[in-house]
C-alpha positions as CSV (number, residue, x, y, z in Angstrom):
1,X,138.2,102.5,183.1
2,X,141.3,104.5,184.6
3,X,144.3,102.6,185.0
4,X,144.7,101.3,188.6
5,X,147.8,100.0,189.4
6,X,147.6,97.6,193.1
7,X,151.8,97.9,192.9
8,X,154.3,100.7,193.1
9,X,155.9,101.7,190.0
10,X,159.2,101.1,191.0
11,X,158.6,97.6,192.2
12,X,157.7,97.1,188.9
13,X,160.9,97.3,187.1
14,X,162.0,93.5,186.4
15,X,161.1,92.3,189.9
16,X,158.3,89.2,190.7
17,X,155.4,89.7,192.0
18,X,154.4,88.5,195.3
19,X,151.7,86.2,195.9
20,X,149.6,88.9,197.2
21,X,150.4,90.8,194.3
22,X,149.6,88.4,191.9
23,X,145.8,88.0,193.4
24,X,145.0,92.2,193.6
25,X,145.5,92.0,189.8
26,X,143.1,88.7,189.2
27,X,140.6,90.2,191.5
28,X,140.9,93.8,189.7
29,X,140.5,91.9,186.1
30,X,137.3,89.6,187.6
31,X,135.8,93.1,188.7
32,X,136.9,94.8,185.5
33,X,134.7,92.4,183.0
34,X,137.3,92.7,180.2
35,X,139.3,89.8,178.4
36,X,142.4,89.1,179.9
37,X,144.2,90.3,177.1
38,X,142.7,93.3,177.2
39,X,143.1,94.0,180.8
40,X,146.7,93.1,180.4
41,X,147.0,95.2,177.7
42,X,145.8,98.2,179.5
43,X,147.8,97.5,182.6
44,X,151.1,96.6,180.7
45,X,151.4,92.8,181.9
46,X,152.6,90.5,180.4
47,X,149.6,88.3,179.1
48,X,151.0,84.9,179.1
49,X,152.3,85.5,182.9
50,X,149.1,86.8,184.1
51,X,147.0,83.6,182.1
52,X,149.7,81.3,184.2
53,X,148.6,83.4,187.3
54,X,145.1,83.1,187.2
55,X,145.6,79.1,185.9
56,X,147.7,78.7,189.1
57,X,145.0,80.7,191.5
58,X,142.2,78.5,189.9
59,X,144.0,75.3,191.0
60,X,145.0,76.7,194.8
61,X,141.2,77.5,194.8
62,X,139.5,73.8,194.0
63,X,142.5,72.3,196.3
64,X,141.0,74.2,198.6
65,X,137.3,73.8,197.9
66,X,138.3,69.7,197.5
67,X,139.6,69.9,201.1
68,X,137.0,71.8,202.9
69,X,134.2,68.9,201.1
70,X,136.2,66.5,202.4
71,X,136.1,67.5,205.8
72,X,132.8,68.5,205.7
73,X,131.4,65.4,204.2
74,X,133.1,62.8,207.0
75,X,130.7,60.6,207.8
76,X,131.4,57.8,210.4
77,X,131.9,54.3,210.3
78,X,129.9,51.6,212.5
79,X,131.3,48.4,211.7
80,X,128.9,46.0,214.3
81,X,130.4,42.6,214.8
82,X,129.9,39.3,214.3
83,X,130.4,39.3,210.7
84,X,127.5,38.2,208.6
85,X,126.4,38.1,205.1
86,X,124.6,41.0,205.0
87,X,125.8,44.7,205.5
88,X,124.1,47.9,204.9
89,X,125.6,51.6,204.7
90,X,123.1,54.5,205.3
91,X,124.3,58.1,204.1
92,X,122.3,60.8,204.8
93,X,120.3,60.4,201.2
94,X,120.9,56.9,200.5
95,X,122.1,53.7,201.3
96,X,124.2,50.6,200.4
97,X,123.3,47.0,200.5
98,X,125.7,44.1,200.1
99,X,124.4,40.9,200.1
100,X,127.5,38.4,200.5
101,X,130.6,38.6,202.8
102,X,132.3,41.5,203.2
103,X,135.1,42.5,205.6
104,X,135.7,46.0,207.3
105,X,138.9,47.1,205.1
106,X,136.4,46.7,201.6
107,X,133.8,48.7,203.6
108,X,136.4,51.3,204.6
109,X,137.4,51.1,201.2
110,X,133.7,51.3,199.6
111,X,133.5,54.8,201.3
112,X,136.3,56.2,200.7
């Protein structure tokens, strides 16, 4: 594999990385199919800073994913009065029974 380099030479002399930076060379190693170490090796980074790179863009990524489920997964809440000893919760592939007393703030809480 020829050594592509997503940054100037110059830029690289003792100064970060931006952001951007930082994901061109995780997406160049994911494409490459080597060992990190090796890709760092042949690129001349600094393995333990690149490992802390792609630990850092893993965690960014499920924040991300974790946010998008939640919005996607809202489901509302009918809470139909009077109160009775009985209340059922229907998701779209299941549902919930309670058979005793409950009040809306330990429903809220049951489905969130």
């Amino acid at each position: 594999m020829e050594n592509i380099n997503p940054v100037n030479q110059e830029q690289r002399g003792g100064s970060k990385y931006t952001q951007e930076q930082r994901k061109e060379w995780i997406e160049l190693w994911r494409a490459s199919g080597q060992r990190q170490k090796e890709f760092c090796g042949e690129h001349n980074l600094k393995y333990l800073t690149f490992v802390s790179w792609v630990c850092k863009n893993k965690k960014a990524e499920k924040e991300r994913n974790s946010t998008d489920k939640k919005i996607m997964s809202f489901t509302e809440l009918k809470v139909v009065a009077p109160p009775s000893s009985f209340a059922e919760i229907t998701f779209k592939q299941c549902s919930v029974s309670i058979f005793h007393p409950v009040t809306s703030d330990f429903l809220r809480a049951l489905i969130d």
